[in-house]
C-alpha positions as CSV (number, residue, x, y, z in Angstrom):
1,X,0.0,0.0,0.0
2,X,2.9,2.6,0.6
3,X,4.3,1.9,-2.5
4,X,1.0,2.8,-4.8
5,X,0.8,6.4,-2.2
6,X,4.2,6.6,-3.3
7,X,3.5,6.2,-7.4
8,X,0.1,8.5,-6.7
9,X,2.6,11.1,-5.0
10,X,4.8,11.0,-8.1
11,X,2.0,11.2,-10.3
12,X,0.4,14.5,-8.9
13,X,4.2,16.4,-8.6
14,X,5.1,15.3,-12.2
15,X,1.6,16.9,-13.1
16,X,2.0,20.5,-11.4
17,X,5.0,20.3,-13.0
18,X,3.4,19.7,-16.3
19,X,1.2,22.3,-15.2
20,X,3.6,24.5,-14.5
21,X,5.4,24.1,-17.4
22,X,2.2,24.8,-19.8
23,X,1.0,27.8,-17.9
24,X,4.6,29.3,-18.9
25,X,4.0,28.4,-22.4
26,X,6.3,25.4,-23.0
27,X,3.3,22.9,-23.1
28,X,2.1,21.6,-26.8
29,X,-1.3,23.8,-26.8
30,X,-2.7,23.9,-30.2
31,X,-4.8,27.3,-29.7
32,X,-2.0,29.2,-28.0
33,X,-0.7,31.7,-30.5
34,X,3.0,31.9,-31.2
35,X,2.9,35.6,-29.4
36,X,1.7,34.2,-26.7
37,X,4.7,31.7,-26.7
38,X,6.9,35.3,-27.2
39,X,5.0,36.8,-24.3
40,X,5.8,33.5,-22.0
41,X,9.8,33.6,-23.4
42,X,9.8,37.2,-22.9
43,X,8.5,37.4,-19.0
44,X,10.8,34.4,-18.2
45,X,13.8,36.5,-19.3
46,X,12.6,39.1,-17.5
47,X,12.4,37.3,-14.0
48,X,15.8,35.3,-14.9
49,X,17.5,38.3,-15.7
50,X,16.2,40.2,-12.1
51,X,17.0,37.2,-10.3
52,X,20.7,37.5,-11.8
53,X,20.4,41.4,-11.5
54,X,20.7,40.5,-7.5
55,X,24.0,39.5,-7.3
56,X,25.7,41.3,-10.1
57,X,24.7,44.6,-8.5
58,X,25.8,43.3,-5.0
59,X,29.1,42.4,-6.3
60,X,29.2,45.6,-8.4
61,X,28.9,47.7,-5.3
62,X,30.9,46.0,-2.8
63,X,34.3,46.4,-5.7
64,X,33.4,50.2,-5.5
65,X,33.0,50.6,-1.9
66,X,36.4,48.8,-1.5
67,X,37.8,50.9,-4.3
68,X,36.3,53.8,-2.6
69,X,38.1,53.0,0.8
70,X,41.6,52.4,-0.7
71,X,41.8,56.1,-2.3
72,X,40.4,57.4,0.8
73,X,43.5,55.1,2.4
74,X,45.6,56.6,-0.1
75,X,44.8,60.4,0.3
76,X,45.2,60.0,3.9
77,X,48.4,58.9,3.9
78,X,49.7,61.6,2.0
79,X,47.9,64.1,4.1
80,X,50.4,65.6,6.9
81,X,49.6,67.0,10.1
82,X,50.7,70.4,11.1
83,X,51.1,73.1,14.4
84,X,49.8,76.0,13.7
85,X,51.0,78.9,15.6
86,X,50.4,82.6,15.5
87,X,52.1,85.4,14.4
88,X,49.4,88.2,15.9
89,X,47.1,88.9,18.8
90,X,43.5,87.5,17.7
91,X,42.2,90.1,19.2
């Protein structure tokens, strides 16, 4: 008995999958235009390419934050510290 739950279990996730798949446009529907196929390719890019966008940008900033810090390293260490003094009353 735990084996047929088992193949029933299989059955229903390999369908959402199907389902999945055809709701996305990659099923063999014969009324679905081709622009509609476009439409499905063309939001799919979409939400790869933001998924990618993620990380790229996250990488992209953290190389100029740590470019930022070494000039500010850089400037600093040319930088040299004086005394001031006076050569007149202030008053």
């Amino acid at each position: 008995m735990g084996a047929q739950n088992r193949r029933v279990r299989e059955g229903r996730d390999e369908m959402w999958v199907l389902m999945q798949a055809r709701r996305l446009g990659l099923g063999r529907k014969p009324l679905r235009r081709p622009i509609d196929r476009l439409e499905s390719g063309l939001i799919l890019l979409a939400v790869v390419s933001g998924l990618l966008m993620v990380p790229i940008g996250a990488a992209i900033g953290t190389s100029v934050r740590n470019a930022s810090e070494h000039h500010a390293a850089q400037q600093r260490s040319i930088l040299q510290q004086v005394q001031a003094e006076t050569t007149e009353d202030p008053r």
